[in-house]
C-alpha positions in Angstrom: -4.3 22.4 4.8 -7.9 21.6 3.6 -9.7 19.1 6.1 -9.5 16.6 3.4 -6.4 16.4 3.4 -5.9 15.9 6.7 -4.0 12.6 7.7 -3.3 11.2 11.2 -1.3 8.1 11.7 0.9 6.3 14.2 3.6 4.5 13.8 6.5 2.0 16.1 10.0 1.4 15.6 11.6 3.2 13.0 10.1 5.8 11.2 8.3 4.5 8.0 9.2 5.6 4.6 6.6 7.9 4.2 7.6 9.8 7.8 4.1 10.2 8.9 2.7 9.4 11.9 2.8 9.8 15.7 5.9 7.8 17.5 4.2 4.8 20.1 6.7 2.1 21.6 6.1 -1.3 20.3 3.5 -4.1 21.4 0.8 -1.1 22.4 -2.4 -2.2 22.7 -5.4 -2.2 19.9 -6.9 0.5 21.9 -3.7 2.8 21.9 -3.2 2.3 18.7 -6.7 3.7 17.9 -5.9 6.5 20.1 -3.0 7.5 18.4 -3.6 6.8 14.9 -6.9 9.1 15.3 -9.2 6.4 14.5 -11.1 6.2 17.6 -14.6 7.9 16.1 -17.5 6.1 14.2 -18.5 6.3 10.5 -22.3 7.5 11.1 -24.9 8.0 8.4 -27.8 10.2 7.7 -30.6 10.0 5.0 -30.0 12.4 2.2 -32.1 15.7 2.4 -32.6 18.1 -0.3 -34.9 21.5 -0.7 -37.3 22.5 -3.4 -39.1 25.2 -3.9 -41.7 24.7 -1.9 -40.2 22.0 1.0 -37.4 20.3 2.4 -37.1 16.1 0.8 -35.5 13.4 1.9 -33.7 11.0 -1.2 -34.7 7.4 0.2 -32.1 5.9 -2.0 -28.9 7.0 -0.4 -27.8 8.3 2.6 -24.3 10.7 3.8 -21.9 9.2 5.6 -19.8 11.5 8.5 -17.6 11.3 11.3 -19.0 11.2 14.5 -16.4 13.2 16.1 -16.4 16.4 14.6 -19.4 15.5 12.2 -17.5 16.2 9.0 -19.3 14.5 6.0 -17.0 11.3 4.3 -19.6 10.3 1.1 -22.7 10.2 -0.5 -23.7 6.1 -0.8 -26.4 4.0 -1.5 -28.5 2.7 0.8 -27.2 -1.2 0.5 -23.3 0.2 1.0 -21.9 -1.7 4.0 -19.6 0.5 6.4 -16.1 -1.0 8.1 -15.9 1.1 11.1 -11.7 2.4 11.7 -12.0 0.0 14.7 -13.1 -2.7 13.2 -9.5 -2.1 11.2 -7.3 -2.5 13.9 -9.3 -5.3 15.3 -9.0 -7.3 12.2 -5.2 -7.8 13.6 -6.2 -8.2 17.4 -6.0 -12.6 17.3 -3.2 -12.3 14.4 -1.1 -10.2 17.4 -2.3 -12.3 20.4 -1.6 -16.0 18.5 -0.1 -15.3 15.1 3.2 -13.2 16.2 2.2 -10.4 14.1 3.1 -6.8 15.1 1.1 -3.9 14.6 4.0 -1.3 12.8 1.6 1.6 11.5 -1.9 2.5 10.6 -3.6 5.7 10.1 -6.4 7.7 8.0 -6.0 9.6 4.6 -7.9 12.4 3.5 -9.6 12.9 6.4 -10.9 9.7 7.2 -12.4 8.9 3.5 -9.5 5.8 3.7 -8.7 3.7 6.8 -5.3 1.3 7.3 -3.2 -0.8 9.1 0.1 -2.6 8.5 1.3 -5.4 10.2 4.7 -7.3 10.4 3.8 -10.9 9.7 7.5 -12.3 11.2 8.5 -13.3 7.9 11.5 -12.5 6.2 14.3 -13.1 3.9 18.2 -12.1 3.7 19.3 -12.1 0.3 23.2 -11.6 -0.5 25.6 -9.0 1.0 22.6 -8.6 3.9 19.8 -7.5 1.9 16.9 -7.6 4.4 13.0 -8.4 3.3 10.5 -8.2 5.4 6.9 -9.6 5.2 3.9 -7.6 5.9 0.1 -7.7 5.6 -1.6 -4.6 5.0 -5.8 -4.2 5.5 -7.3 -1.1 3.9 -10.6 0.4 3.2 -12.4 3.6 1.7 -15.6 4.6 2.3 -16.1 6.9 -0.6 -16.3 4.2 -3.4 -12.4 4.7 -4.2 -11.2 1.1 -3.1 -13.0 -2.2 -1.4 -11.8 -3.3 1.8 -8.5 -5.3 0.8 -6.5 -7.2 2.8 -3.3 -7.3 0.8 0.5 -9.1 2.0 3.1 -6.7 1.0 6.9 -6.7 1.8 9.2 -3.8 3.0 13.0 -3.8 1.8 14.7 -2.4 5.3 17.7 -0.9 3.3 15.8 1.5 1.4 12.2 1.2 3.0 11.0 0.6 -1.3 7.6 -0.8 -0.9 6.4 -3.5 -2.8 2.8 -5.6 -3.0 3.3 -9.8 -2.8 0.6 -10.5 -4.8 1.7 -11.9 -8.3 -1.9 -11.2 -10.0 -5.2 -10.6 -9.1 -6.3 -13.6 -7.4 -3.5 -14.5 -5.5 -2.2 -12.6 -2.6 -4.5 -9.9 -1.8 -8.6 -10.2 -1.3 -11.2 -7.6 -1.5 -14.6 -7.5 -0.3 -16.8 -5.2 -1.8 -18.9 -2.5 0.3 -21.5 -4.0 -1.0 -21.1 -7.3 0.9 -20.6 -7.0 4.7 -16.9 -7.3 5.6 -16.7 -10.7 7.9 -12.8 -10.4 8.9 -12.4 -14.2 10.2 -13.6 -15.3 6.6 -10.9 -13.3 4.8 -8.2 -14.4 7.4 -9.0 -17.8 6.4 -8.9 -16.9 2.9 -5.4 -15.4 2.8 -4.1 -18.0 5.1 -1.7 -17.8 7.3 0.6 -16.5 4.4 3.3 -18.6 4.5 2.6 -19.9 0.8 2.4 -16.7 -1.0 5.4 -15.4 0.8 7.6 -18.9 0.4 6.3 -18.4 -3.6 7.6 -14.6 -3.1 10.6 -15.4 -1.9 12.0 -17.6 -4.5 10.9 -15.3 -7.2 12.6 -12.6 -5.3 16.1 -15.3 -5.0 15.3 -15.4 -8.9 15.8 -11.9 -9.2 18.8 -11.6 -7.6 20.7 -14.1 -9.3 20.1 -12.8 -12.6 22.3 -10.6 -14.2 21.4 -7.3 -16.1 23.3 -5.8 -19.2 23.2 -1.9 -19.3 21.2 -1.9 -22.5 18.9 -4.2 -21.2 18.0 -2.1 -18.3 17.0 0.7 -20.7 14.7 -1.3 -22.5 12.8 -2.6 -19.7 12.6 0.9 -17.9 11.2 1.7 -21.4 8.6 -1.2 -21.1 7.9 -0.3 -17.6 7.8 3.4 -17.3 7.6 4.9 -21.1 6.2 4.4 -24.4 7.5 1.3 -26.1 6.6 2.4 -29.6 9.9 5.1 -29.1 13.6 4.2 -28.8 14.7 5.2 -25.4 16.5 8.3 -26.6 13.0 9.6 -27.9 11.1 8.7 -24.9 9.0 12.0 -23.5 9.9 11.1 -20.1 13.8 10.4 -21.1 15.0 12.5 -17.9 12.5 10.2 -15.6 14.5 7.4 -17.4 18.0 8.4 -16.9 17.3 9.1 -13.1 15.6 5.5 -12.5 18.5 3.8 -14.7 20.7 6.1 -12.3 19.4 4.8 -9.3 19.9 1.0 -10.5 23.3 2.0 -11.7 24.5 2.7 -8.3 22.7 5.8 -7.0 20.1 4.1 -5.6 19.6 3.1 -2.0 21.3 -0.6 -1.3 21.8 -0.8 -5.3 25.6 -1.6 -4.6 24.3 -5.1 -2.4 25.3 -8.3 -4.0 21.7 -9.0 -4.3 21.0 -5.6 -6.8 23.8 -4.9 -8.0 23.8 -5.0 -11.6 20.4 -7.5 -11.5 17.3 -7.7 -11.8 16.1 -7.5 -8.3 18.2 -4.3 -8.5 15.6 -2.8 -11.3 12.9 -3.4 -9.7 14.1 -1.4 -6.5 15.3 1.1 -8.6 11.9 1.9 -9.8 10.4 0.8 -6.4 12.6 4.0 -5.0 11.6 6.2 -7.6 7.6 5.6 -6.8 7.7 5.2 -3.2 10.0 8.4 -2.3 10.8 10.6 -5.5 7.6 10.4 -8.3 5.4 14.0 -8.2 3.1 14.0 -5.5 1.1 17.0 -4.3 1.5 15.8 -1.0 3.0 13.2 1.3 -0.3 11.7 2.1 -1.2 11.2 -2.4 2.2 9.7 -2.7 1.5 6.9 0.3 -1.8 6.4 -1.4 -0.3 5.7 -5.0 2.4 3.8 -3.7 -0.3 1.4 -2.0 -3.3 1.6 -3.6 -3.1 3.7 -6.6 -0.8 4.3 -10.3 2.2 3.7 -8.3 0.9 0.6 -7.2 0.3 -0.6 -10.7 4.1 0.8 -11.9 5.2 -1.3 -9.0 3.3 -4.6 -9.7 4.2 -4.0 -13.4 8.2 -3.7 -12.3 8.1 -7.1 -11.0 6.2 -9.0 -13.5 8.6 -7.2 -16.7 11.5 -8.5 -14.2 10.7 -11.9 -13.8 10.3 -12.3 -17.4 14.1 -11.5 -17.9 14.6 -13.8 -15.3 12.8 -16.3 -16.6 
């Protein structure tokens, strides 16, 4: 495997969805878990030299970023990018642990330390019909190769099936990010998210919604159509129809928990049916691209897109 692929993560309690990750028992420490999810090394940075004909240069305008464990270069920035060290990742939830009742549950690096993460169980959670278990989460990311700003996002895990699936219900509300070109102050955005008891009361009762409304078999179709495929075709002329009949298959019973009261035949069922599809069956040239679509890239957006097109037909 090329070193930029390389992930190393670490994970309590059950195995996650995406199976990655060394096994710690639960209420470790910050400093095992930096240990253990290979995130105990510095993001260090050196002007950027270059050679002409005649001498070596340096580029005063930007300046490499590498580890400082086995000195393996990250990026090329600008000189006015600010760095979140992987410590300062786990610390964000060190008070949120101590006072808050939140549980570190797993957190790791992607291709080869260019992204940094950690999730957290918030304590939060909601039992829908026939024992359809929620659970609330907050997750803090960041990249330091330009890909994605440091975002502090709440996000919710559906135990049955492990689907994955982001609270926020738009752009503002839910999630904040905090450009590398502004220093990352971690109290500040903890007192911008709040607690989170809001956004997950507002998510809960929007997810309650979902689950008491019904879904007709032809309706399904159309909104996979609207969520997943072209909407200028029919369904039978869709260029992805075999993607279609699999995600209507997993709704229709296939899927993971799709025979609970809560999904079965609704429209909380849809969106888990396509939440299954992204997080554990959509091409993916590896394990570590599909957790990074599923979180923070296209299968984010399918994801965010399931749950809007849902609540309308709820509406």
């Amino acid at each position: 495997m090329m070193s930029h692929q390389i992930h190393t993560m670490a994970y309590s309690g059950d195995t996650p969805w995406h199976g990655l990750g060394n096994l710690i028992s639960e209420q470790q420490p910050i400093e095992v878990w930096q240990q253990q999810a290979g995130m105990n090394w510095e993001i260090q940075s050196s002007p950027v030299h270059y050679l002409t004909e005649h001498s070596a240069e340096v580029f005063s305008d930007a300046k490499v970023l590498f580890r400082s464990d086995n000195g393996e270069a990250l990026s090329v920035v600008s000189n006015r990018y600010q760095v979140v060290q992987p410590r300062e990742v786990l610390e964000f939830y060190r008070d949120l642990i101590d006072l808050g009742g939140f549980e570190l549950e797993t957190a790791g690096v992607l291709k080869g330390g260019k992204k940094l993460w950690a999730l957290a169980k918030t304590g939060e959670e909601v039992m829908l019909k026939g024992n359809d278990l929620v659970k609330g989460y907050l997750l803090l990311a960041t990249a330091c190769d330009g890909s994605l700003a440091t975002t502090a996002q709440f996000t919710s895990v559906r135990v049955v099936c492990n689907n994955t699936l982001q609270i926020a219900m738009n752009a503002s509300e839910g999630a904040i990010k905090v450009p590398h070109s502004t220093k990352f102050d971690a109290d500040k955005v903890k007192q911008q998210l709040g607690v989170g008891t809001q956004q997950w009361q507002g998510f809960t009762k929007k997810v309650k919604q979902l689950s008491k409304h019904s879904i007709h078999p032809f309706e399904a179709r159309s909104y996979l159509v609207n969520v997943l495929g072209n909407k200028e075709l029919p369904f039978h002329q869709q260029p992805n129809l075999k993607v279609l009949h699999h995600v209507y298959d997993l709704f229709n019973g296939a899927g993971k928990g799709s025979t609970l009261a809560a999904a079965n035949d609704t429209a909380w069922g849809l969106v888990n049916a396509v939440t299954q599809y992204v997080d554990h069956e959509r091409r993916a040239r590896n394990t570590d691209n599909r957790l990074e679509s599923a979180w923070f890239g296209t299968g984010a957006t399918i994801k965010q897109k399931a749950f809007e097109e849902a609540l309308k037909l709820a509406a």
